[in-house]
C-alpha positions as CSV (number, residue, x, y, z in Angstrom):
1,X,-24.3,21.1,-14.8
2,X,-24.2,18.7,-11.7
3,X,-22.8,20.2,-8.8
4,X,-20.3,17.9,-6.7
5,X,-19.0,18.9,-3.5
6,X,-17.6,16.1,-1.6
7,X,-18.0,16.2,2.5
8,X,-14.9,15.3,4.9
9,X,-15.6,14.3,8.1
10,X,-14.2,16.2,10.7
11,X,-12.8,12.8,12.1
12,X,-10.8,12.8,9.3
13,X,-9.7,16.5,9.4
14,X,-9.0,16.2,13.0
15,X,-6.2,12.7,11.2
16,X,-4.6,14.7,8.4
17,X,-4.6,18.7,9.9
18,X,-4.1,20.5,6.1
19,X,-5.4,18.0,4.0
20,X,-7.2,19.6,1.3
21,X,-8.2,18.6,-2.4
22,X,-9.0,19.8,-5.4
23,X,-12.6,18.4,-6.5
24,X,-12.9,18.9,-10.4
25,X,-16.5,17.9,-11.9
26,X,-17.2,17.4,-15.9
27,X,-20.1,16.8,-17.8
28,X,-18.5,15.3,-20.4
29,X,-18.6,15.8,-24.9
30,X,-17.3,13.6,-27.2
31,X,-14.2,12.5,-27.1
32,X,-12.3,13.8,-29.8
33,X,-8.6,13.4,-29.1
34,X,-7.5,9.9,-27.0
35,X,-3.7,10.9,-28.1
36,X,-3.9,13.8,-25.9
37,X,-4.0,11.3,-23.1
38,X,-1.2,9.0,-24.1
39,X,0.9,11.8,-24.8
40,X,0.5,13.2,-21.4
41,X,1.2,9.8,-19.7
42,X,4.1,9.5,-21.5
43,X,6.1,12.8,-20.6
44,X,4.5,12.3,-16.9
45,X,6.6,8.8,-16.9
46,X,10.1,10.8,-18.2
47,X,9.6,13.0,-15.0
48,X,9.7,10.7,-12.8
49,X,12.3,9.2,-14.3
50,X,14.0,12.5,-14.1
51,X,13.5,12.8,-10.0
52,X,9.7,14.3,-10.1
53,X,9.1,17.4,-8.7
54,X,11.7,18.6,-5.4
55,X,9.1,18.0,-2.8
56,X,7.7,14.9,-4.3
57,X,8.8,12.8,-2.7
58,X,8.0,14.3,1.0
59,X,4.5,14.4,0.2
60,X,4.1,11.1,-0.3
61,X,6.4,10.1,2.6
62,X,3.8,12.3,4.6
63,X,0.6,10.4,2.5
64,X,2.7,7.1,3.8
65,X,2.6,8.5,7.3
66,X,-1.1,9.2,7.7
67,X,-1.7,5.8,6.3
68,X,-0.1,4.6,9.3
69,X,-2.4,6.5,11.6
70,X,-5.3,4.8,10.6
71,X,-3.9,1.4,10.6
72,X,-3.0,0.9,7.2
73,X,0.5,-0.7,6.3
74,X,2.1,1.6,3.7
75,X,4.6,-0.7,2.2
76,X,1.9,-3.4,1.3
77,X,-0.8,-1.0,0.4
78,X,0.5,1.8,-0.8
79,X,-1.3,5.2,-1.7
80,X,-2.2,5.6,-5.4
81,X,0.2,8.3,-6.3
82,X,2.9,6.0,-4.3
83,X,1.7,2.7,-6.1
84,X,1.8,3.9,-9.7
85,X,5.4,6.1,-9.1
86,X,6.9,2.6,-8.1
87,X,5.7,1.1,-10.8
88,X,7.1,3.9,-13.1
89,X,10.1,3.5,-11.6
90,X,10.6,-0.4,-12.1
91,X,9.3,-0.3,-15.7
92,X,10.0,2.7,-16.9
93,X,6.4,3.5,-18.4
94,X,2.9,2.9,-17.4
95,X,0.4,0.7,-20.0
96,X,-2.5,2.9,-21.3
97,X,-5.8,1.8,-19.8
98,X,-8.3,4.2,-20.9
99,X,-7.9,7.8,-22.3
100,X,-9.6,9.8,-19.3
101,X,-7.9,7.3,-16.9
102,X,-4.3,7.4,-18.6
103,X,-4.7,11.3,-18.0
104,X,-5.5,11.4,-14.1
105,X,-2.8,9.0,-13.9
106,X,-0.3,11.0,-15.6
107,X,-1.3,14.0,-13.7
108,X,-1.3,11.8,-10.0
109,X,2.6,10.7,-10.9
110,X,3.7,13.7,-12.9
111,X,3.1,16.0,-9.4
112,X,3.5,12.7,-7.1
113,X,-0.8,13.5,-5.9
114,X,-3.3,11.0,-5.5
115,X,-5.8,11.3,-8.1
116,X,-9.2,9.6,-8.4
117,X,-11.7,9.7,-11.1
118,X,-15.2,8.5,-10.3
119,X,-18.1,8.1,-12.9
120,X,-20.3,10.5,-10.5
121,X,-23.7,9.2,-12.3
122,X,-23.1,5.7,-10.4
123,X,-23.0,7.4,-7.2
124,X,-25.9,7.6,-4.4
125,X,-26.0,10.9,-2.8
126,X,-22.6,12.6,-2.2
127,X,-19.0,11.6,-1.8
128,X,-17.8,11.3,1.8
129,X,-14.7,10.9,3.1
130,X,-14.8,9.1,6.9
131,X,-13.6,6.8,9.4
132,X,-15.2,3.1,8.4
133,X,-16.7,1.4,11.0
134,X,-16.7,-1.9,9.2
135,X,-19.8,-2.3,8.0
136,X,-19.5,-0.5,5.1
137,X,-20.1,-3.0,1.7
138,X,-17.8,-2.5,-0.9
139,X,-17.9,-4.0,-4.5
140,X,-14.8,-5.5,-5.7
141,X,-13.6,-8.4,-8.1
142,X,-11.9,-11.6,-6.5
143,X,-10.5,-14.3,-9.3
144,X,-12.6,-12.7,-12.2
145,X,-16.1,-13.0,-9.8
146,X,-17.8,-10.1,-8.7
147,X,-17.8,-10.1,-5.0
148,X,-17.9,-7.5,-1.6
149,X,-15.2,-7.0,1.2
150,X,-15.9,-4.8,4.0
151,X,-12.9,-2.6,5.4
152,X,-11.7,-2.2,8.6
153,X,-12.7,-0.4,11.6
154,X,-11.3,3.0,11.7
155,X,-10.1,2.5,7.8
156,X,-10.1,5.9,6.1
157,X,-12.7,5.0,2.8
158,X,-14.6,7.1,0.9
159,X,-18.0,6.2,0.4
160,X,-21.7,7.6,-0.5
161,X,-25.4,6.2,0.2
162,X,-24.6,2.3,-0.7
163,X,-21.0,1.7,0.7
164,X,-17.5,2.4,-0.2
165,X,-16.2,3.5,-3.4
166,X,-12.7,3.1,-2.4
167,X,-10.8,1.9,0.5
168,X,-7.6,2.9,2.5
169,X,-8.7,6.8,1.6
170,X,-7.1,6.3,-2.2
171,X,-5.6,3.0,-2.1
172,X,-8.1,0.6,-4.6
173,X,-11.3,1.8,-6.1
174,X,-14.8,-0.1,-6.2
175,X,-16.1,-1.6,-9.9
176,X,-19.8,0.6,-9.1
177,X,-18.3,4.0,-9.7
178,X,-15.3,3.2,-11.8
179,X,-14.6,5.7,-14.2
180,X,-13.9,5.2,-18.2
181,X,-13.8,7.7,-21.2
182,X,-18.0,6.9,-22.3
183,X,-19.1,8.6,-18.6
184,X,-21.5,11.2,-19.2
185,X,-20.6,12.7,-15.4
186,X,-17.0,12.5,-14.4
187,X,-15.7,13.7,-11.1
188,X,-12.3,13.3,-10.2
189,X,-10.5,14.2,-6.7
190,X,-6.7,15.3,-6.3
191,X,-6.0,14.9,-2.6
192,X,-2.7,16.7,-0.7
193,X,-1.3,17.3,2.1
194,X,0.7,19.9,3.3
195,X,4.3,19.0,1.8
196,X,2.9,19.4,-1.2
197,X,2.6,23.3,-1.9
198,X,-0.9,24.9,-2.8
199,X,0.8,26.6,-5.7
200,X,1.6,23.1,-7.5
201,X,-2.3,21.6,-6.3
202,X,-3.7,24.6,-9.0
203,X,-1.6,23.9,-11.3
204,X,-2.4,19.7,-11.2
205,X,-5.8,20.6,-11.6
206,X,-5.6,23.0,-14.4
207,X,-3.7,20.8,-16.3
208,X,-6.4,17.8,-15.7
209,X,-8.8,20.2,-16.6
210,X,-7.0,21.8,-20.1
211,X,-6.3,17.7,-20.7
212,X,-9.4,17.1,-20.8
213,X,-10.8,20.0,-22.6
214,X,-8.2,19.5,-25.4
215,X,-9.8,15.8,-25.4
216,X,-13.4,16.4,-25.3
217,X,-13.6,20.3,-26.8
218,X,-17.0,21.6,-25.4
219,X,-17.0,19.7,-22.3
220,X,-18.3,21.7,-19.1
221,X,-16.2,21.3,-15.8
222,X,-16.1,23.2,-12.7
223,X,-13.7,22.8,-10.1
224,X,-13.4,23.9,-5.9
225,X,-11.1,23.4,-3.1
226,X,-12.0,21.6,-0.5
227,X,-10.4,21.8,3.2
228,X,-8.1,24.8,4.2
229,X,-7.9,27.8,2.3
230,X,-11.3,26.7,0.4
């Protein structure tokens, strides 16, 4: 089983005091039941529609916030759990994309949390979440062409060995590490902060984890908390 234990920089800590995250590793089976996905994206979407979980929306006003402290402009780039609620919202539904994807998505706007998913083989020693100090490649498409940006200096990314796998701490993820449902090694992150209750973190988390089971019986996964109370 590969062992995943992202790092956070104390830089970062010292940004966000009682940020913690959920880190949730898979070695992946076969993938027997796609619907399981679909299913779960689609009663994630009523919820929102429904007003989302009563402190929902003040942990991603507080996401929104520390965004702010590093520079980043919330309103025109957005966190991920922020991005795909509005989008809810305005149409009603999300399109699928992938089965493993539609699932962390569901689960990100369904408890209003940030969720990435990261094919774990494509990365170069471990995930790390820092302060950029610009230099930092990352791998992106511009106009269909494959191409790198750097971000800015003092940008929260997170990053391993080569450069950054995903920019504004969980605002658009590189095309290296991006995840779909024929990864072998699958690691996904759920990231909160403290208006969102430790309680409802477990519970995003064990219902990524029984999604996935129910859609890859005999997959292995493993999961820690990272940050306070780990």
């Amino acid at each position: 089983m590969l062992s995943v234990l992202p790092l956070i920089d104390p830089s970062v800590a010292e940004l966000a005091p009682g940020f913690r995250a959920l880190s949730i590793v898979v070695e992946a089976a076969p993938l027997i039941n796609p619907s399981v996905a679909q299913e779960a994206l689609e009663r994630a979407c009523q919820s929102v529609m429904a007003g989302g979980p009563g402190w929902g929306d003040a942990h991603l006003a507080a996401w929104a916030d520390t965004f702010r402290q590093f520079g980043a402009k919330p309103q025109r780039t957005p966190c991920s759990a922020e991005a795909l609620r509005k989008r809810v919202l305005r149409d009603g539904n999300l399109p699928s994309l992938d089965p493993v994807v539609d699932l962390y998505n569901a689960i990100s706007i369904e408890y209003a949390i940030p969720v990435g998913g990261e094919n774990i083989a494509a990365y170069t020693g471990v995930p790390r979440l820092v302060i950029a100090d610009g230099s930092e490649p990352f791998d992106t498409m511009k106009e269909g062409v494959p191409a790198y940006e750097y971000p800015d200096a003092g940008e929260v990314v997170w990053r391993d060995e080569k450069g950054v796998t995903c920019r504004r701490w969980n605002w658009r993820q590189g095309v290296r590490t991006r995840l779909s449902a024929d990864a072998s090694h699958m690691w996904f992150i759920l990231e909160s902060l403290p208006a969102m209750p430790l309680e409802a973190l477990t519970e995003a988390g064990d219902k990524l984890i029984e999604g996935l089971q129910l859609m890859m019986p005999g997959a292995r996964i493993e999961s820690a908390l990272v940050g306070p109370g780990a």
